[in-house]
C-alpha positions, 0 to 999 in steps of 0.5 A, a space after each residue: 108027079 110026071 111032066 105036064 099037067 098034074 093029074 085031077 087026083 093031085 090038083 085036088 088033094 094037094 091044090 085045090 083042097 087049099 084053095 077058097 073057089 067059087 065054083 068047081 074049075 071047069 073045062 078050059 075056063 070058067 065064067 066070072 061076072 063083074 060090075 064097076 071098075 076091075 083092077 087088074 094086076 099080074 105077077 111072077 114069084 120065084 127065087 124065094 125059099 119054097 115056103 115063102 113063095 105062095 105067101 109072096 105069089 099072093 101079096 105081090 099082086 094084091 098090094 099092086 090091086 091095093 096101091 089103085 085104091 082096089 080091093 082084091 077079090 079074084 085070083 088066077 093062079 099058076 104053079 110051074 115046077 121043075 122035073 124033080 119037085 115032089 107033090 109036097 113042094 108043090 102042097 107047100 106051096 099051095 097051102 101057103 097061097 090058099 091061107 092067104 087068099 083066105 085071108 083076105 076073101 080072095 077067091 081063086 077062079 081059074 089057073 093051071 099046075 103043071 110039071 115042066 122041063 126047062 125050069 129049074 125053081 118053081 114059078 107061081 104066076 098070079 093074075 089078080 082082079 080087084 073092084 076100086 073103091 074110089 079113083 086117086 086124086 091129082 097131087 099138088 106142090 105142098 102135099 106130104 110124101 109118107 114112107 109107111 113100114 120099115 125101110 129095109 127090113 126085106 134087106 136084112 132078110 134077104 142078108 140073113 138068108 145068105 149069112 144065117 143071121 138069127 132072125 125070128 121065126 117066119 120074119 119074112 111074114 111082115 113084108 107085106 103092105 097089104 093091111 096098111 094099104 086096105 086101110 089107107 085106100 079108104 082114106 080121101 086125104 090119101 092120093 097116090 099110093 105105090 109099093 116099095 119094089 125093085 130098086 128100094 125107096 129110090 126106084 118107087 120115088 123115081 116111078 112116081 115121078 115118071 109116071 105121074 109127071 110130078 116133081 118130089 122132095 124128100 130128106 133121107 135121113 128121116 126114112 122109117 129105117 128097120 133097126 138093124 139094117 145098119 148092121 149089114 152096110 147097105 144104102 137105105 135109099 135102095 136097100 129092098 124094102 118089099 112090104 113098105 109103101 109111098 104115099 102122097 096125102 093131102 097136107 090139110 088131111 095129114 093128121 088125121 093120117 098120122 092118126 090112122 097109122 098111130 092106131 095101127 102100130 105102123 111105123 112110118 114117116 114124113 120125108 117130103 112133099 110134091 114140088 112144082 118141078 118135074 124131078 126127084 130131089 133128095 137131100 136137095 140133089 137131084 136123083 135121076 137112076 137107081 144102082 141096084 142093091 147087090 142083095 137084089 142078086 140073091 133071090 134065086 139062091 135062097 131055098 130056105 127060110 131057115 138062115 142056118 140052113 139056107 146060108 150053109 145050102 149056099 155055101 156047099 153049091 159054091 164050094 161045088 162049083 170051085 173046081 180047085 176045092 177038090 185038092 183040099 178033100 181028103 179020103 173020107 170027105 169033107 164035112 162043114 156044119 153051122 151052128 144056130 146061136 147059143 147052140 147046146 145040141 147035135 140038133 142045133 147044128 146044121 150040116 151035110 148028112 153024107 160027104 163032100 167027095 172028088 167025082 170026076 175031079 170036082 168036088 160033090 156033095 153027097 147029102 142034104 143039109 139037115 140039122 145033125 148032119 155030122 156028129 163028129 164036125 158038130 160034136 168039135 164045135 159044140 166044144 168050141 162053143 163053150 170056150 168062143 160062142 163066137 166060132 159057129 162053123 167049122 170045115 175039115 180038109 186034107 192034110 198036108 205040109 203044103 196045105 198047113 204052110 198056106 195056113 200059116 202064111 195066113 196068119 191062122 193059129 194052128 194047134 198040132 195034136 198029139 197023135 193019139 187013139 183014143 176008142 170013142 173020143 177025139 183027139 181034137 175034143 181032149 185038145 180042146 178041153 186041156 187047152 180051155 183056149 180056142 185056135 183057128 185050125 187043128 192039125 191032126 197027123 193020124 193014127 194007125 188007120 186014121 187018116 191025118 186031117 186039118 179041122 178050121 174053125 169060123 165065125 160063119 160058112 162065109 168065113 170058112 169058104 174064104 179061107 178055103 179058097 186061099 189055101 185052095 188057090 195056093 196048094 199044088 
């Protein structure tokens, strides 16, 4: 697309076409008149899967608009790209932003797209203007503390990114407040509102309290949790939880809340109430700072939706970055692919489309990670499928006396195959059927023109790079 600003041709195929405006952009600027109470909000978003980040640049700041009881009309919308972006990336983006703000009747009013050095993800920036609709109101001891949304549902998101747990398709969709919060701002028994951000339900209680002066009183273990979030040991209280709210109501209006929320299928609940003093007590202790989630630290590190893909991406960039991997590569590369759940075709599992080799005595990888990006790793492990569904990742490294001492001392079981060549069929492959048993590693000697090589077999990526690291850290 060329550094700087994006030429008038690009912006209007690929961004302004998704854009609902109120008029043309013009030159520098453009004119918006106002009336009542403008609510202003601004926001980044980055570090997310590039098809997630309009969705996310959007309702980061129209939920900020909704928590003041305002509903969003006006976007100022900027799109920063690395060097390396294609006017694709840049479209995705876009069309995701522009079906939102369609959505939800918000007009986009002025912005600015462009190409620079010196970033390295793309950055939207949003700056978001709303009308209130009403003013809050001041709570008073005895009013009820709501938790509306799943607690914790971004978190698993965020852990099957990094782990590629099976998630349902655009799952990352309902991490929004937004519709519950457009419903709740037209209701007088509803005081303050405030989004679930940075920190969890602990860092939005704690903000509360500073900000408003207030003291609250909540009991954990009646939070809305999301179902399978004790499937991945984090603490719910900081867990990230984008797309959940707080909201503090009137306790003679309660009901008719409760009501409210029962007809729109949102899964909420009561966890406290205001008290008198300044502080936040939870489970009756007082709460005084926020230990961030370590989850929080893989926002950057995801550039994909899809948790297959997105897990083995960041497992390939460690494996680049562990200089000592570079001793496990053989001759022909190393390949490693993961497989989705139930997986039953070459398509269904994802790998490197080239190699991973030594360059200048690192290891680099040489591909993408595609869906049937090696069909003999992939063609291995839909073998081993079949015996252990279990096992969905598999690596091939160098072989080695060294290498395969290392394995043993690790307690892995290692099946030695015979050295045959068989034209068009792998030793490993008939191993595995005679067997009908499935081992850990498979040690392959070599043939006549075949180099020797050791096949490992996990549950995860997440497995594999740990075993590689060992075997890494102890060869010579």
């Amino acid at each position: 697309m060329g550094l700087g600003k994006v030429s008038v041709d690009i912006l209007k195929k690929y961004v302004l076409h998704y854009f609902p405006t109120v008029h043309r952009p013009a030159l520098d600027g453009n004119l918006l008149t106002l009336s009542g109470d403008v609510v202003i909000s601004h926001n980044p978003a980055l570090g997310v899967p590039i098809e997630t980040l309009g969705f996310f640049a959007f309702h980061y700041v129209a939920c900020n608009i909704a928590m003041k009881f305002a509903v969003p009309e006006f976007a100022i919308c900027g799109i920063y790209m690395p060097p390396e972006s294609t006017v694709k990336d840049l479209e995705v983006i876009a069309k995701e932003f522009g079906k939102e703000a369609s959505a939800y009747g918000v007009k986009v009013v002025g912005g600015h797209t462009g190409v620079y050095k010196g970033i390295e993800i793309p950055v939207v920036s949003v700056t978001m203007l709303g009308i209130r609709k009403r003013k809050w109101s001041t709570p008073k001891p005895g009013d009820k503390v709501l938790v509306v949304g799943e607690v914790g549902r971004e978190a698993y998101w965020l852990y099957s990114l990094a782990y590629g747990l099976d998630v349902e398709k655009e799952f990352w969709r309902k991490l929004t407040c937004l519709p519950v919060a457009l419903e709740l701002l037209k209701a007088e028994q509803v005081k303050v509102m405030h989004d679930v951000s940075e920190g969890g339900i602990k860092g939005a209680l704690l903000d509360i309290v500073n900000w408003l002066g207030i003291g609250l009183s909540i009991k954990s273990s009646d939070l809305p949790l999301f179902s399978k979030l004790n499937e991945i040991n984090v603490d719910p209280l900081i867990a990230p939880s984008y797309g959940t709210l707080i909201a503090l109501v009137d306790s003679e209006g309660l009901e008719s809340i409760k009501s409210d929320l029962g007809s729109l299928n949102i899964p909420y609940s009561v966890v406290g109430e205001v008290i008198p003093e300044k502080k936040l007590l939870i489970d009756g202790k007082v709460a005084v700072g926020v230990d961030r989630s370590k989850l929080d630290e893989l926002y950057g590190s995801l550039s994909s939706s899809d948790p297959i893909i997105s897990c083995l991406k960041r497992v390939v960039r460690e494996l680049e970055r562990t200089t000592e991997f570079s001793k496990l590569i053989p001759e022909v590369g190393t390949n490693i692919v993961y497989a989705k759940e139930n997986a039953s075709s070459l398509l269904d599992i994802a790998g490197i489309s080239g190699r991973m080799v030594v360059s200048l005595g690192k290891p680099k990888v040489c591909g993408k990670i595609v869906y049937g990006g090696s069909r003999y790793l992939a063609s291995l492990l839909l073998e081993v499928m079949k015996i252990d569904p279990l096992k969905r990742a598999c690596i091939n490294i160098k072989a080695s006396t060294d290498i395969l001492k290392v394995l043993e001392k690790m307690k892995l079981q290692i099946r030695h195959v015979p050295s045959l060549k068989v034209k068009g069929i792998c030793p490993i492959v008939i191993t595995i059927k005679e067997d009908k048993k499935v081992y850990d590693a498979y040690y392959y000697p070599g043939a006549h023109g075949i180099e020797p090589s050791i096949v490992i077999f996990a549950k995860s990526p997440i497995e594999l790079i740990e075993i590689v690291k060992k075997v890494s850290k102890n060869v010579t």
